[in-house]
C-alpha positions as CSV (number, residue, x, y, z in Angstrom):
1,X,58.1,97.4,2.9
2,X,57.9,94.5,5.2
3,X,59.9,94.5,8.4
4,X,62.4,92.0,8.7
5,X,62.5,92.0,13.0
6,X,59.0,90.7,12.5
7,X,60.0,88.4,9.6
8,X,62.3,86.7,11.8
9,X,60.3,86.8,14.6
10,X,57.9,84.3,12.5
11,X,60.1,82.3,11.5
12,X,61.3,81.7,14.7
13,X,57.7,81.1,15.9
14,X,57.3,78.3,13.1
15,X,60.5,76.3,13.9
16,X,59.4,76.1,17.6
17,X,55.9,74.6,16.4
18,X,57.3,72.7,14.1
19,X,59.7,70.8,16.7
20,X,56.9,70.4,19.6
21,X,54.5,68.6,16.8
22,X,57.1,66.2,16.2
23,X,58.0,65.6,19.6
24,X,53.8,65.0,20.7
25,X,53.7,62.5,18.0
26,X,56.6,60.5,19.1
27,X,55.3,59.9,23.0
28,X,51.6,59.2,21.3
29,X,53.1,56.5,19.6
30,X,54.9,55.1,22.5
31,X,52.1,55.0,24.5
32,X,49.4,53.4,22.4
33,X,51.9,50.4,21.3
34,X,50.1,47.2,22.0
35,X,51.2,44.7,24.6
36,X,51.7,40.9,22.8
37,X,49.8,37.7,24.4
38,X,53.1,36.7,26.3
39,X,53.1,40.0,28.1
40,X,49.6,40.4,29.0
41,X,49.3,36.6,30.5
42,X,52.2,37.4,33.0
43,X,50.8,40.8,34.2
44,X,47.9,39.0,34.8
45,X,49.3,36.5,36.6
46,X,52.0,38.8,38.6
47,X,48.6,41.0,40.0
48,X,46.8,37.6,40.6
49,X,50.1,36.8,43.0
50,X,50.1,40.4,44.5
51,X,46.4,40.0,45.2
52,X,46.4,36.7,47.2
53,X,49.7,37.3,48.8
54,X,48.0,40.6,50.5
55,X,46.4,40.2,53.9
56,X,42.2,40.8,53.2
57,X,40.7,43.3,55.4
58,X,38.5,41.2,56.6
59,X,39.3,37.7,57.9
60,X,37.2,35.8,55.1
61,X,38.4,32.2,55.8
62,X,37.5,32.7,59.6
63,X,33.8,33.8,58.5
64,X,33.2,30.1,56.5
65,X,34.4,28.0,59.2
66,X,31.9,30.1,61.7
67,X,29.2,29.8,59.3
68,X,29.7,26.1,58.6
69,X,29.7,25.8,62.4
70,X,26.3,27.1,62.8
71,X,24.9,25.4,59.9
72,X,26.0,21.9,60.7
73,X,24.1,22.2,64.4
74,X,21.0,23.9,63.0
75,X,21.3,20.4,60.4
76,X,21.9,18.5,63.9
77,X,18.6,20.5,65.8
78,X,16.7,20.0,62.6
79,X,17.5,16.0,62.8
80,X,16.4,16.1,66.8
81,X,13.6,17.8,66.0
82,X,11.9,15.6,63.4
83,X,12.9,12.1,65.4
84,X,10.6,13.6,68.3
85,X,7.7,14.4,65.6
86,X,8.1,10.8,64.6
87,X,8.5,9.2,67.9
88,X,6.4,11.4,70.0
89,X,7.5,10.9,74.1
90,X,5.0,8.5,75.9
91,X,3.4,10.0,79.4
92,X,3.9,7.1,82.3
93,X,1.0,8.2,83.7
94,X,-1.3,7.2,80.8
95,X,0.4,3.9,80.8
96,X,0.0,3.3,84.1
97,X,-3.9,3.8,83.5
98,X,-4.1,1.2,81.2
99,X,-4.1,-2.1,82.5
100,X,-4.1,-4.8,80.5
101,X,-7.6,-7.4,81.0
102,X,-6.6,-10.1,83.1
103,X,-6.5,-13.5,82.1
104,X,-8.9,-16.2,84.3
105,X,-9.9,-18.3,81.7
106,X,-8.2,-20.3,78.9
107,X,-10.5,-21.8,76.0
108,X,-9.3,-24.7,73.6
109,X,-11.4,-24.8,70.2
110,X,-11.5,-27.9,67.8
111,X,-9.6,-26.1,65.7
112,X,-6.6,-26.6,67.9
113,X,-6.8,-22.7,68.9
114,X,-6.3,-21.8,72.2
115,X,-8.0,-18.3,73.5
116,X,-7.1,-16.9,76.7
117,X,-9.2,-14.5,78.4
118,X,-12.0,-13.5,81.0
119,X,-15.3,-14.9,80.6
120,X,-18.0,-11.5,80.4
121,X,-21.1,-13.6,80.0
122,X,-22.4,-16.8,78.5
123,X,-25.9,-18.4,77.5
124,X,-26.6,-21.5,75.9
125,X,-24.9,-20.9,72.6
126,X,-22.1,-18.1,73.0
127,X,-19.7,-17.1,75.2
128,X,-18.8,-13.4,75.6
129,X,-14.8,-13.7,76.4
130,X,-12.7,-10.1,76.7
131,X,-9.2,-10.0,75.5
132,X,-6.1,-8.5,75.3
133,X,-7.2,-7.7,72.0
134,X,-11.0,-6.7,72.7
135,X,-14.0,-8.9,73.4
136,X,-14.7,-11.9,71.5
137,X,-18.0,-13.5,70.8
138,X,-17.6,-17.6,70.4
139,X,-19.6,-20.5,69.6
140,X,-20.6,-22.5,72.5
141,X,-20.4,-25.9,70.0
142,X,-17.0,-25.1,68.7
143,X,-15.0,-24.8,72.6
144,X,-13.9,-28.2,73.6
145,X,-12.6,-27.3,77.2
146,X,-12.4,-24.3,79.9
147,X,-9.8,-24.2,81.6
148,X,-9.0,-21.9,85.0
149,X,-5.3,-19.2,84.2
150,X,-3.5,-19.5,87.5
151,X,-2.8,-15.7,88.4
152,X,1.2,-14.7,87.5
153,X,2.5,-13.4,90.8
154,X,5.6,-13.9,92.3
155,X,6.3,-17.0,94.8
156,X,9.2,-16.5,97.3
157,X,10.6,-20.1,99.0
158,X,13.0,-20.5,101.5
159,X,16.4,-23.0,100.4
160,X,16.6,-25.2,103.4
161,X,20.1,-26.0,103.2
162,X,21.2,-22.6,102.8
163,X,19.8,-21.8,106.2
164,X,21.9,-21.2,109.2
165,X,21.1,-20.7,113.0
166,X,23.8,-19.2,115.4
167,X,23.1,-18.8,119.1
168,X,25.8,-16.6,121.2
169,X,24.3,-16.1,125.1
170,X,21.0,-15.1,124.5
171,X,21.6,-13.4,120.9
172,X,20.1,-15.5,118.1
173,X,21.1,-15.0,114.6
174,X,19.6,-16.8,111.3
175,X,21.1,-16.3,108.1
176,X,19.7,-17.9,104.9
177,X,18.9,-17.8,101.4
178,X,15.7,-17.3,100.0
179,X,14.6,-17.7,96.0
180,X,12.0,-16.2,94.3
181,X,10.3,-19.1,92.0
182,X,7.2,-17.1,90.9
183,X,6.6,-15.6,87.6
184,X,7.2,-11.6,88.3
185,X,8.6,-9.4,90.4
186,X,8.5,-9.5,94.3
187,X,9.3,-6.1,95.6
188,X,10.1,-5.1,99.5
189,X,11.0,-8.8,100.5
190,X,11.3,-9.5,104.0
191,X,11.8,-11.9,106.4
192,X,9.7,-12.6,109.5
193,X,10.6,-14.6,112.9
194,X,7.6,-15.5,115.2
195,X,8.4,-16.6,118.2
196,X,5.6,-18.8,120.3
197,X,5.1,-19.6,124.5
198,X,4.5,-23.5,125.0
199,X,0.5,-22.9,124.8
200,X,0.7,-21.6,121.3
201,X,0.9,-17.9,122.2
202,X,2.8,-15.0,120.3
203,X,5.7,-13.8,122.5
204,X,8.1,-11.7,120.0
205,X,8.8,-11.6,116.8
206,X,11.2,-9.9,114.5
207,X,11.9,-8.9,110.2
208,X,14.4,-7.7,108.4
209,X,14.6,-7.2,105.0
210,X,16.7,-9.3,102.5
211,X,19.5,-8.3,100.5
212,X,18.4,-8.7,96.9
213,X,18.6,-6.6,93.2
214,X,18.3,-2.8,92.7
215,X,15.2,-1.1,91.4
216,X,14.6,2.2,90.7
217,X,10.2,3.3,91.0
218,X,8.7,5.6,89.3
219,X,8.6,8.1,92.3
220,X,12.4,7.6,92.6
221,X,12.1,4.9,95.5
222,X,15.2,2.8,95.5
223,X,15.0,-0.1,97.1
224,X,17.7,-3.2,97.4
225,X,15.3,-5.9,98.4
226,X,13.6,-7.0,95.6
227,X,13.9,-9.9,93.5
228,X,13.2,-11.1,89.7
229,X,11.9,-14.3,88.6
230,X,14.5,-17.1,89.1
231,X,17.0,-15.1,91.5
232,X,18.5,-15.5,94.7
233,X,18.3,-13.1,97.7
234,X,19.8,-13.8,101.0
235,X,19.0,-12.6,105.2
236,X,20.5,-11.4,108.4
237,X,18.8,-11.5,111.3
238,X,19.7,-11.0,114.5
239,X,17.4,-10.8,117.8
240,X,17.7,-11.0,121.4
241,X,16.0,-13.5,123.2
242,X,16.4,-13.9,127.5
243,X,15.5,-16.8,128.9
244,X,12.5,-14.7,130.9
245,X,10.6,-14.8,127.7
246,X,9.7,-18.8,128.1
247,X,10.2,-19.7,123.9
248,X,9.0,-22.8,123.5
249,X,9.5,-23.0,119.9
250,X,10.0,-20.4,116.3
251,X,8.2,-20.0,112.8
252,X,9.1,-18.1,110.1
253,X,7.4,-16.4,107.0
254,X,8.4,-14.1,104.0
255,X,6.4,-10.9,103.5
256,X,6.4,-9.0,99.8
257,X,4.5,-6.1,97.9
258,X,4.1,-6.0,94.1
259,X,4.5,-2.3,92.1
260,X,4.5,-2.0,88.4
């Protein structure tokens, strides 16, 4: 005969599983309900918002603008570098060891040319002439005339009426202009006084030198008294002269050098 406390006791048992089932199924069902399109595009675009309203960790935008820093002057080094590969830095001192021929000689052809040069060497049918393009061998029937190159130096004049003489007691002062007419560069003008006894001899004399252009040398000499083709440089001089010395009379001459 069965026992009914254990009958009940089962019963019991299969109500509770019965009620927990039903209750699992209902929250599985919850859970794995899809989302629709309209949902899911504005989660995504609510965690896109959070995400680039947060502060990064580590300061991204600062990085780029560092790194396009030091990009744009490796660009600019890169640039410097290839302009001295293709226009390499010329030593003065090489130039200064090449000199150019110089020109004596000027040679008219019947052709109408004209070749200037120096004359090397000549017999009776060619004429060995060097260049400032190399040497050149002509035909002695097809020159027409030789003519002599002046040398292009400079040439420094006084300007007579820009020339002025003060005397005060026994200080004499002369103050002038001078030009330089030549064709280059006079360099360390200056201006000399000689005075002369009655029989012809040297008593004193005096320089100074003008007040003309700047000019920097290749040693880093500066010098003010230099002048360029055409321009105008002016003197002061100022000398004492007693009356023991026995002047009879004054010259005057201009002094200059010539650098490269």
């Amino acid at each position: 005969m069965v026992n009914k406390k254990n009958l009940n006791k089962s019963f019991l048992l299969l109500i509770i599983i019965l009620i927990t089932g039903c209750a699992n199924r209902g929250e599985v069902g919850t859970i794995n309900k899809p989302n629709s399109p309209e949902e899911e595009q504005s989660n995504y675009i609510e965690k896109n918002q959070q995400f680039d309203s947060s502060n990064p960790f580590y300061p991204l935008k600062q990085s780029i603008y560092d790194i396009e820093n030091e990009i744009n002057q490796l660009k600019s080094k890169i640039v410097e570098y290839e302009s001295k590969l293709h226009n390499p830095s010329i030593n003065i001192e090489l130039l200064k060891m090449i000199k150019a021929p110089q020109l004596k000689h000027e040679i008219i052809l019947t052709n109408g040319t004209i070749i200037q040069g120096s004359i090397l060497s000549e017999n009776t049918e060619k004429m060995i002439v060097q260049t400032q393009i190399g040497q050149l061998t002509i035909e002695k029937e097809l020159i027409i005339e030789i003519k002599d190159i002046n040398p292009i130096e400079p040439k420094i004049i006084f300007i007579k009426d820009k020339t002025e003489e003060r005397i005060d007691g026994e200080t004499f002062t002369y103050i002038g202009d001078i030009q330089n007419i030549g064709g280059v560069r006079a360099d360390f003008i200056r201006v000399i006084y000689n005075f002369w006894a009655d029989d012809t001899s040297p008593v004193i004399s005096d320089s100074v030198y003008i007040d003309g252009n700047n000019h920097v040398y290749l040693n880093g000499v500066i010098s003010d008294s230099n002048l360029d083709p055409m321009e105008l440089g002016k003197f002061y001089l100022s000398i004492n002269l007693p009356d023991t010395l026995n002047i009879e009379y004054h010259t005057r001459e201009i002094k200059w050098d010539i650098f490269n």
